[in-house]
C-alpha positions in Angstrom: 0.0 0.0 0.0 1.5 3.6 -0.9 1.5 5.6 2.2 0.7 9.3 1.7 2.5 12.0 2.7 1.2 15.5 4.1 2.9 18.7 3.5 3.1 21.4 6.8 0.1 23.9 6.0 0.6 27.2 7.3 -3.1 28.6 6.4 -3.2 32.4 5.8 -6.9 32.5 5.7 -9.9 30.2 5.0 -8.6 29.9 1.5 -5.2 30.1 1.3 -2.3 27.9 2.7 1.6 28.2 2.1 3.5 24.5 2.0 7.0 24.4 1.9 6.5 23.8 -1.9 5.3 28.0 -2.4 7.6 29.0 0.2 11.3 30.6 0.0 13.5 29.1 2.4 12.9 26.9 5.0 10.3 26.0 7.8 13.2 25.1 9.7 15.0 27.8 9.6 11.8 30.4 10.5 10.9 31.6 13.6 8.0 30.3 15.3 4.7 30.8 14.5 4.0 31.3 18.3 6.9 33.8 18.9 5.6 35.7 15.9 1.6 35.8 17.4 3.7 36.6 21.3 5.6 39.2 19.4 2.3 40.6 17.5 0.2 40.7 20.6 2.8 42.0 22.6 3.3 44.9 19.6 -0.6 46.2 19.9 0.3 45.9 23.6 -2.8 43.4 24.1 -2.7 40.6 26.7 -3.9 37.0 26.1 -7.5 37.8 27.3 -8.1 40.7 25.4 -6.5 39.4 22.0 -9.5 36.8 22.5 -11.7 39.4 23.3 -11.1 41.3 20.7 -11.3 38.2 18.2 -14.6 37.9 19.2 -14.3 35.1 21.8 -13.3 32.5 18.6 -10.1 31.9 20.1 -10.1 31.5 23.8 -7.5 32.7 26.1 -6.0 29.4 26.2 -6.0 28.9 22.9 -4.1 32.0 22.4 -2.0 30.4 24.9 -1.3 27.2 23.1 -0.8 29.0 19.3 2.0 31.0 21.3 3.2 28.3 23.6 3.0 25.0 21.3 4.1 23.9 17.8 1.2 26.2 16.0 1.9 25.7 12.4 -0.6 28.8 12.4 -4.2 28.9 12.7 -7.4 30.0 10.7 -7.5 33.3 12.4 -4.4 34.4 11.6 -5.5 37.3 9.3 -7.8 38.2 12.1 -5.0 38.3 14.7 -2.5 40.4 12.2 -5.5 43.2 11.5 -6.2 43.1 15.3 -2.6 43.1 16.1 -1.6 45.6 12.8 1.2 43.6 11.7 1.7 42.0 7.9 -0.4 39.0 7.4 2.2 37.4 5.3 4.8 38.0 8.0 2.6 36.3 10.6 1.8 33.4 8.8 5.1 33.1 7.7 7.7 34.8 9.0 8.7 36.3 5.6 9.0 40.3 5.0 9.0 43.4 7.5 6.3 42.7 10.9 4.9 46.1 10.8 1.9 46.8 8.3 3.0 50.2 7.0 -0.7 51.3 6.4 -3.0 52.6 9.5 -6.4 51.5 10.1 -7.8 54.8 8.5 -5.9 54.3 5.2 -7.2 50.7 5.4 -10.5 51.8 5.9 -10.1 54.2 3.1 -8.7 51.4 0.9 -11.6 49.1 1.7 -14.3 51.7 0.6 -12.5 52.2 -2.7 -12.3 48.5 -3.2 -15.9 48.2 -2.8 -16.6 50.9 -5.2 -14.6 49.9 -8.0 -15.4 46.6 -9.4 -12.7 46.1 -11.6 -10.7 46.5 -8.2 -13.0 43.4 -6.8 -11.8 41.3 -10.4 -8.2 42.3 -10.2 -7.6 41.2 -6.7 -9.2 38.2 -7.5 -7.3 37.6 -10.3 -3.9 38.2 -8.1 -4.9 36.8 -5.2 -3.5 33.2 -6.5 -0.2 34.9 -7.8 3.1 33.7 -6.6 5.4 36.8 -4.6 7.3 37.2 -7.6 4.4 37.2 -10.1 2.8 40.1 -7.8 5.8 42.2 -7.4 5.8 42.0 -11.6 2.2 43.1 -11.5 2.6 45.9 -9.6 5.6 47.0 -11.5 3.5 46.9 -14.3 0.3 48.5 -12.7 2.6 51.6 -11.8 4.1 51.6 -15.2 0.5 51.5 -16.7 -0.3 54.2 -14.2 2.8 56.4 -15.0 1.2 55.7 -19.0 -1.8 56.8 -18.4 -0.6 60.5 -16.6 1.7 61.3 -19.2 -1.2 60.7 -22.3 -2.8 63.7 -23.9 -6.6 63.8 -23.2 -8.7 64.3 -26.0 -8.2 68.2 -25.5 -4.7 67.7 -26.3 -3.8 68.3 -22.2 -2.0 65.8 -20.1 
């Protein structure tokens, strides 16, 4: 009988999960995903209890306990905790890039609103949201460089 093998799943959210396979480096040599949640928490200068409360009660105190304590690959919340927290997602599920989400929660806000008023926004980020890092960074070059285009075109007035 072939005996199956299962990857390590770091999930980011309820859709998305890195595997050793989509990530660079190794699990090995990352820091835990506890000591990242301990250092988030301890960042937004939250205890255990109120991390929980703030998460709505989904995660109890304990179980904040255990992610930060144990050997957490990460958890289902961990988008929620890095919002809560305002550190990078992608840093917390994965130790990867800078901890510190470089946008407040009113440009976020602001962000959000434009997002739900633009649906091409809507169809582009789900169109990217299966992109590799690499692939993304090569979109967004290109979305500036189409952006940059577009400022420097006459209108039909002959103005740029």
């Amino acid at each position: 009988m072939r005996q199956q093998y299962q990857l390590p799943c770091i999930p980011v959210n309820q859709f998305f999960c890195f595997t050793p396979t989509n990530l660079t480096g190794s699990l090995v040599s990352m820091k835990k995903y506890g000591e990242r949640v301990r250092a988030a928490r301890n960042h937004a200068r939250l205890t255990q209890p109120q991390l929980s409360e703030k998460l709505g009660g989904k995660i109890t105190q304990q179980g904040i306990s255990y992610l930060e304590g144990g050997d957490a690959y990460g958890s289902e919340f961990t988008v929620q905790i890095a919002n809560i927290c305002n550190v990078d997602p992608t840093w917390l599920a994965t130790g990867k890039g800078e901890m510190i989400n470089r946008t407040t929660p009113e440009e976020t806000k602001d962000i959000l609103e434009a997002i739900k008023q633009n649906p091409e926004l809507i169809r582009l980020l789900k169109v990217a949201a299966p992109l590799t890092g690499y692939q993304m960074d090569v979109a967004v070059q290109t979305s500036i460089a189409l952006a940059k285009q577009q400022d420097s075109t006459p209108d039909k007035n002959g103005t740029q």
